[in-house]
NUBA-206289 format. One record per residue: x, y, z of N, C-alpha, C in turn. Coordinates in steps of 0.02 Angstrom, whole numbers, plus 50000, padded with zeros to 5 digits. Last residue first. Layout:
BEGIN
   nxx   nyy   nzz  caxx  cayy  cazz   cxx   cyy   czz
     X     Y     Z     X     Y     Z     X     Y     Z
...
***
This chain:
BEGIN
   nxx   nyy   nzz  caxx  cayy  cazz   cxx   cyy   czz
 55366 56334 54187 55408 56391 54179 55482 56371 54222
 55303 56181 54145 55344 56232 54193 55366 56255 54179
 55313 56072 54049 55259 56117 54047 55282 56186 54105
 55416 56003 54130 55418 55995 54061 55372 56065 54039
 55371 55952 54230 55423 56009 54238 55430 56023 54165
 55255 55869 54213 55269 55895 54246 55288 55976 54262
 55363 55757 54155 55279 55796 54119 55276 55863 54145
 55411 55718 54295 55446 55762 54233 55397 55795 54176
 55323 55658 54370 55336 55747 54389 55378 55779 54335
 55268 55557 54299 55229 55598 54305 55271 55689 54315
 55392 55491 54318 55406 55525 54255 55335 55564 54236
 55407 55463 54440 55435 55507 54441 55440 55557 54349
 55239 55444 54516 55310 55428 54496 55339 55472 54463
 55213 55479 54695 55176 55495 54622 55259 55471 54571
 55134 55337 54816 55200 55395 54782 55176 55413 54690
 55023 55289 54925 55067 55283 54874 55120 55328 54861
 54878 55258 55014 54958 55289 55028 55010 55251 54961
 54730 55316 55007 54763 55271 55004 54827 55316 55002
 54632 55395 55019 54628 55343 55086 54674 55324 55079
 54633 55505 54929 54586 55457 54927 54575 55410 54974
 54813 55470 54939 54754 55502 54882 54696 55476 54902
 54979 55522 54980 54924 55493 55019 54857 55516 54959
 55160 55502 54942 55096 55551 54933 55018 55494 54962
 55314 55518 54885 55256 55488 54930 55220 55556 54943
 55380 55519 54733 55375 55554 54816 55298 55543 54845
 55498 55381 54634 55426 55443 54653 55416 55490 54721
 55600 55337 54635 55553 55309 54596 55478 55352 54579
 55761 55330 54637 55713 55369 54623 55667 55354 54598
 55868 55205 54689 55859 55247 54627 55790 55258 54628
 55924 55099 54777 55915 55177 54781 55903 55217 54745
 55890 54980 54730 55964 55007 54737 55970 55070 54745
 55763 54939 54789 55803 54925 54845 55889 54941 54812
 55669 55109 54761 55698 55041 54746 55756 55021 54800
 55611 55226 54844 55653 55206 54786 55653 55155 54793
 55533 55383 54869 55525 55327 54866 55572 55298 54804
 55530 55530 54976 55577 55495 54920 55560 55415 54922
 55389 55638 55051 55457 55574 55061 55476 55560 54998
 55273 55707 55023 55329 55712 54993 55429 55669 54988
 55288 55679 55210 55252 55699 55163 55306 55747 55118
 55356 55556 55317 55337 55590 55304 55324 55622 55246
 55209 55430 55395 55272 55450 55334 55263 55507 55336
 55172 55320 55506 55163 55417 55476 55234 55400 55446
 55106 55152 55483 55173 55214 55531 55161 55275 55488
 55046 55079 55408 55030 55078 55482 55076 55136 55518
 55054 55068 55279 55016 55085 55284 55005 55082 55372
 55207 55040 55263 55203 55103 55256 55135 55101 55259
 55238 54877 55275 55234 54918 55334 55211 55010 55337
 55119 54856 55132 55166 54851 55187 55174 54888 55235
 55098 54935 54986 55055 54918 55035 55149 54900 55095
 55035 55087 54866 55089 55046 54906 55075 55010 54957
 55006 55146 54699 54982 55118 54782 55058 55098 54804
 55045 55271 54612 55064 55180 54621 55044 55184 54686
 54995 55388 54519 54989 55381 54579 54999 55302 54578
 54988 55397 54362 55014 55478 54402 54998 55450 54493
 55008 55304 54298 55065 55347 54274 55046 55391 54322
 54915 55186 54320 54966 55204 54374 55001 55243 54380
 54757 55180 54281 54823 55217 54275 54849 55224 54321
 54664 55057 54305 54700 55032 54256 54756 55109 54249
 54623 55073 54500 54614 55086 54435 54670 55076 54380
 54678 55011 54601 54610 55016 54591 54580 55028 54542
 54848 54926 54611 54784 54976 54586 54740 54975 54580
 54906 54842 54746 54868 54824 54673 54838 54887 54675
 55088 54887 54797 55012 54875 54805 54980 54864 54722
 55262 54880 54834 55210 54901 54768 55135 54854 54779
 55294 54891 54995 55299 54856 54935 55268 54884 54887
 55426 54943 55090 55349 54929 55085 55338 54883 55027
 55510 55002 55238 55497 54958 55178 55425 54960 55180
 55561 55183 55282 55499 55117 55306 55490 55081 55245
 55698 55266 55348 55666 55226 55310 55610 55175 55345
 55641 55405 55464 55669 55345 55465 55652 55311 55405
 55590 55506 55406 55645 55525 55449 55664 55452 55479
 55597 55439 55245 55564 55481 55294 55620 55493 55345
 55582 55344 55103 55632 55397 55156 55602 55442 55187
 55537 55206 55075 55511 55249 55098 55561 55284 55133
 55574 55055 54966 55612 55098 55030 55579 55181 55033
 55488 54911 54905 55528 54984 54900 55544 55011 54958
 55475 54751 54782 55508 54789 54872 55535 54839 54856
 55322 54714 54714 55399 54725 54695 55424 54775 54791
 55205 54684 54687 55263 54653 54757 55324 54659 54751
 55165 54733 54532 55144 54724 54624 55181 54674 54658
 55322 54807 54436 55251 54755 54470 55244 54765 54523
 55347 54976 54445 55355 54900 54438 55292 54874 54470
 55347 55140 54407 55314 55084 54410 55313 55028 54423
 55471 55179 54351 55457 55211 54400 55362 55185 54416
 55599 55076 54278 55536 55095 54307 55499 55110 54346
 55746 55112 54320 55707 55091 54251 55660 55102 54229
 55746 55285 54439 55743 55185 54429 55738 55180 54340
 55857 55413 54417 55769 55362 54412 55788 55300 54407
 55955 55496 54525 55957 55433 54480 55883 55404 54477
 55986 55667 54522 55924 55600 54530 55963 55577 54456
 56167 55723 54557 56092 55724 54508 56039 55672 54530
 56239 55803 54687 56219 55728 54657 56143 55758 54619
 56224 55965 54698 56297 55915 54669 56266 55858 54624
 56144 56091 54695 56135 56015 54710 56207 55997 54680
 56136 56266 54728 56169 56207 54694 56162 56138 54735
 56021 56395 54724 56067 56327 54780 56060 56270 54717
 56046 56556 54735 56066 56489 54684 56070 56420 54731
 55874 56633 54751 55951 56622 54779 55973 56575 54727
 55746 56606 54727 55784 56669 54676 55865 56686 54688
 55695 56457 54686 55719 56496 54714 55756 56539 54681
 55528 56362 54654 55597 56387 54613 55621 56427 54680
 55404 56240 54620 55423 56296 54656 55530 56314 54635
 55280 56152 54597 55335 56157 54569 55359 56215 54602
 55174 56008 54682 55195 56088 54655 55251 56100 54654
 55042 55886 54657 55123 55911 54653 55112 55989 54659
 54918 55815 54611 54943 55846 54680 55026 55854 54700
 54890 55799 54504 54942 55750 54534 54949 55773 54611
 54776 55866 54494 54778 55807 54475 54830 55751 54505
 54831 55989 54514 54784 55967 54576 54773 55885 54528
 54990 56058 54518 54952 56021 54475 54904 55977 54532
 55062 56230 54506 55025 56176 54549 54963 56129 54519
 55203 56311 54492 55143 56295 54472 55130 56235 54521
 55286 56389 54577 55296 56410 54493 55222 56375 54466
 55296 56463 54754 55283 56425 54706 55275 56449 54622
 55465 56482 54805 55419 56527 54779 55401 56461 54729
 55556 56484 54957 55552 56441 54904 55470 56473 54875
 55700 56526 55049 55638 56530 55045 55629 56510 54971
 55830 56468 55145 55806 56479 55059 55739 56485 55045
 55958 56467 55260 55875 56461 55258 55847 56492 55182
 56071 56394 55266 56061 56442 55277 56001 56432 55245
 56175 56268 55274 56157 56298 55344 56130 56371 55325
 56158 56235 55145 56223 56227 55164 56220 56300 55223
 55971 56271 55147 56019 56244 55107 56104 56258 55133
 55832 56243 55217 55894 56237 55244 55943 56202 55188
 55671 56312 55148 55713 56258 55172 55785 56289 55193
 55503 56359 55143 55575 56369 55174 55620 56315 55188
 55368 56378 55076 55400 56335 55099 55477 56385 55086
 55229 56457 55045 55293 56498 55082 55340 56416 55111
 55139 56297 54988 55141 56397 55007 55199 56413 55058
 55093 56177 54903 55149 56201 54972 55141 56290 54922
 55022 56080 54899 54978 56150 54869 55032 56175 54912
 55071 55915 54879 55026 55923 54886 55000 56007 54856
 55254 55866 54865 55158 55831 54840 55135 55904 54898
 55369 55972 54784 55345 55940 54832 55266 55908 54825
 55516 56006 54683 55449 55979 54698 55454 55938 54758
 55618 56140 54610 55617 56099 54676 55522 56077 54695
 55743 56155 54505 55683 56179 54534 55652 56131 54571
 55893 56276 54426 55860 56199 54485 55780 56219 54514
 55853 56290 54248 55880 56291 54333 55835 56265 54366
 55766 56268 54143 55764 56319 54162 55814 56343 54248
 55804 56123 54116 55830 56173 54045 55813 56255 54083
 55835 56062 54283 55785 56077 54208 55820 56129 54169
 55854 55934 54418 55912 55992 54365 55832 56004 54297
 55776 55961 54582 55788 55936 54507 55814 55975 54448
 55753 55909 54737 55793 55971 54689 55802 55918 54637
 55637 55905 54842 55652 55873 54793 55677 55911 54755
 55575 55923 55018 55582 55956 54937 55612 55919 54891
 55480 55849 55142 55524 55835 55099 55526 55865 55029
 55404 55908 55296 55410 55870 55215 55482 55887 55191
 55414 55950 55394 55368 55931 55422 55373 55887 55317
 55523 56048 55450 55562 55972 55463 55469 55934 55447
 55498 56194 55457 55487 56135 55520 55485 56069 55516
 55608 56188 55341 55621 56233 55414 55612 56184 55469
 55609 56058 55251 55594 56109 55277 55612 56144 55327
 55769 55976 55172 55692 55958 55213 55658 56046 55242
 55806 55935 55008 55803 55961 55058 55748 55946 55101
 55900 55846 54895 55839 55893 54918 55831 55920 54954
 55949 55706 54792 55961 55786 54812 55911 55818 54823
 55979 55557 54880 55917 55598 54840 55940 55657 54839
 56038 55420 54906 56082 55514 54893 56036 55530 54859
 56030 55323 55037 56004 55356 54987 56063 55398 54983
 56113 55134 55057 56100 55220 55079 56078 55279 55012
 56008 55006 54997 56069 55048 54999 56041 55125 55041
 55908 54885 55095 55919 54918 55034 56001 54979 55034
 55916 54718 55129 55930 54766 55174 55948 54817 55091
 55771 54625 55111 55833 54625 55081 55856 54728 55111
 55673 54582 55272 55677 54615 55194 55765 54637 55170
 55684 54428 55353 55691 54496 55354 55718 54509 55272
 55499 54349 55338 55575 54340 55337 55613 54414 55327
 55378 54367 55505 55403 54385 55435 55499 54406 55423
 55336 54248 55612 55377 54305 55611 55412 54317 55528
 55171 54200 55638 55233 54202 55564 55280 54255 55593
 55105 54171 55752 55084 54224 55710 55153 54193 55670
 55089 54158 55902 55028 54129 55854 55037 54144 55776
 55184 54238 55964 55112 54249 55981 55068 54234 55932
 55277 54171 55853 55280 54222 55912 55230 54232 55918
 55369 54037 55757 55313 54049 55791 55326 54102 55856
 55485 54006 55629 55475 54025 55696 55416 54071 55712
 55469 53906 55514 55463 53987 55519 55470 53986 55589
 55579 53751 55502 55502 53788 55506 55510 53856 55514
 55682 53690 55377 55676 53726 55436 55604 53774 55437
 55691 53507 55352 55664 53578 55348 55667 53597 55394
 55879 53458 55354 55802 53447 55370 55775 53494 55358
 55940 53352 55208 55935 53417 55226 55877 53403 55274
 55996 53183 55233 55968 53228 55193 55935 53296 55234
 56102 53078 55278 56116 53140 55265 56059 53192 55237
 56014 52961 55327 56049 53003 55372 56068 53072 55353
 55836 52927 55298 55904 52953 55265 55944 52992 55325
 55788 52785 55367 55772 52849 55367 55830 52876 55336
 55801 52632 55330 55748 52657 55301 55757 52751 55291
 55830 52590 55460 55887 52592 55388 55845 52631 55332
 55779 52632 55590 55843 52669 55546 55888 52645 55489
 55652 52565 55534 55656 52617 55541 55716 52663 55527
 55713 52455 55548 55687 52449 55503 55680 52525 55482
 55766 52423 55702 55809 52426 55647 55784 52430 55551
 55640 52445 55756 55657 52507 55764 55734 52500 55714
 55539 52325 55724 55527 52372 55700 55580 52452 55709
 55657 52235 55789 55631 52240 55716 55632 52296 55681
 55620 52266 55897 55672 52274 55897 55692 52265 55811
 55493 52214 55931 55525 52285 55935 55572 52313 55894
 55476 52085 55907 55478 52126 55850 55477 52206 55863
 55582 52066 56029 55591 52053 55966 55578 52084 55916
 55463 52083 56135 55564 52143 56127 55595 52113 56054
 55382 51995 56113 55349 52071 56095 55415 52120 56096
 55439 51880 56131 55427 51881 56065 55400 51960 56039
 55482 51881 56290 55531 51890 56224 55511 51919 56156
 55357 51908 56315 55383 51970 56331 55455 51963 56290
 55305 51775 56307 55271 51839 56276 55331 51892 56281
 55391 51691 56374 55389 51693 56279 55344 51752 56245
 55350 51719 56489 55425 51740 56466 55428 51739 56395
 55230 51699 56518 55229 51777 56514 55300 51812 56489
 55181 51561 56378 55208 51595 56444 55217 51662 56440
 55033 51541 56297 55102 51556 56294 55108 51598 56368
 54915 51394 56292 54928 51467 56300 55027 51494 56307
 54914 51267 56142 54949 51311 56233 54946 51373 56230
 54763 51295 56049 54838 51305 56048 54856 51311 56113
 54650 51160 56070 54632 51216 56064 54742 51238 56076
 54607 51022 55958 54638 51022 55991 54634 51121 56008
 54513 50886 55850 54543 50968 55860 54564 50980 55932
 54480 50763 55837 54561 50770 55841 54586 50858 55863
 54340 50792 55833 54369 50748 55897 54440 50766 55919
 54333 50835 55687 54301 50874 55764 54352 50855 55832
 54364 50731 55645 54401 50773 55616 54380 50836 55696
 54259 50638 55673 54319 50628 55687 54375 50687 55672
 54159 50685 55605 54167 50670 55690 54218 50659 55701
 54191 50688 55481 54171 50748 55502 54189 50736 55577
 54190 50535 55457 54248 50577 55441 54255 50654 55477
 54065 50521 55465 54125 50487 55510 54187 50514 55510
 53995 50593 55359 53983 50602 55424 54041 50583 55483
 54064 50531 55263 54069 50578 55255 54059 50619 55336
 54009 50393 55280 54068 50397 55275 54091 50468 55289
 53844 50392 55373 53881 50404 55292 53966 50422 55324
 53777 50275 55464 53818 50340 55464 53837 50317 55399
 53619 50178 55545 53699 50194 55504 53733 50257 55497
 53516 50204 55605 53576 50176 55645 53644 50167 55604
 53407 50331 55587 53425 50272 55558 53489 50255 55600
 53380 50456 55664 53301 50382 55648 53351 50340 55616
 53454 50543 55670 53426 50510 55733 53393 50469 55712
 53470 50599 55527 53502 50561 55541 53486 50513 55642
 53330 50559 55432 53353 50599 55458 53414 50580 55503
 53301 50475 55264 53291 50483 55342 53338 50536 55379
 53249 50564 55117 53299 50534 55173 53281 50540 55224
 53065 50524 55073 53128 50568 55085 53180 50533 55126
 52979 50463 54942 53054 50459 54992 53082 50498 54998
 52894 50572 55049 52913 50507 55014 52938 50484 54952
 52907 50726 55115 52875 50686 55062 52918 50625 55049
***
């Protein structure tokens, strides 16, 4: 539409602005390419940069971490605090197949095992003590049993503090070899007459009525199996126990 500016091919003048533009075009220039010697200086340079940047930067003295060591994919687990030698006073059977438990009472020494033991026989100072049951508690699955010989115990049971502790607390299974384990979660809110246990004691045979203690060796309960599960009855269940016992 009229007047419009002419376009710039139809008129024979130029705007200042335009002249300036052409010329600014004209003077551009494209950069020297760089030699293969100024390349290969300027790329060992900021090498050399980047690797004194690096060691001022990294701490020389500070601790390094140490990773777990890897065995067929797996965590090799850290080794458990090495516990004391037992002195439980007790005995083991004839056929070596459980563990008795001698305990001092207001009635003389009397001797518990877990489960319904009938005609148990043990080996007291190399001579064979037949053992007569006194009672049998199917709740705890204990039985109390006495002898009509005298066998004297020396070392008394030492009880732990608590013959309960928290879950993950670390215990020692006496069998015919100790087996660590740990204190497991309960299924149910009473622990006073059965504490789970988990760790290495749910994959190896224990043996029955075993001594379970703490890592200073103090008496916590006697292993016992309930229901599927592998625990120990504690120890102030078996005093209740002996308490009610002839």
């Amino acid at each position: 539409m009229a007047p419009a500016p002419l376009p710039r091919h139809e008129r024979s003048w130029r705007h200042p602005s335009e002249v300036g533009q052409q010329r600014r075009a004209s003077a551009r220039r494209a950069a020297p390419p760089l030699g293969p010697r100024l390349t290969f200086l300027v790329g060992t340079l900021c090498l050399g940069v980047i690797a004194a940047l690096v060691a001022l930067v990294l701490p020389r003295e500070a601790p390094r971490e140490s990773l777990p060591v890897t065995r067929n994919a797996a965590l090799s687990p850290s080794p458990a605090p090495s516990p004391v030698i037992s002195s439980i006073p007790g005995a083991m059977t004839v056929g070596g197949d459980r563990f008795v438990l001698a305990l001092r009472t207001t009635s003389g020494t009397r001797f518990v095992t877990t489960g319904d033991a009938e005609d148990v026989v043990i080996i007291v100072d190399g001579r064979r003590v037949a053992l007569t049951k006194v009672q049998s508690d199917s709740v705890l699955g204990v039985s109390v049993l006495r002898s009509d010989v005298v066998a004297n115990f020396d070392e008394p049971v030492t009880p732990a503090p608590d013959d309960s502790p928290p879950v993950g607390t670390s215990v020692v299974v006496r069998g015919t070899d100790p087996v660590t384990a740990s204190i497991g979660v309960s299924m149910t809110s009473d622990s006073t007459s059965f504490v789970p246990l988990a760790g290495d004691v749910l994959t190896v045979d224990v043996l029955s009525s075993a001594p379970v203690e703490d890592l200073s060796g103090r008496l916590l309960g006697l292993y016992s199996e309930r229901g599927g599960a592998k625990g120990y009855v504690p120890l102030g269940a078996i005093d209740v126990l002996l308490s009610r016992s002839r």
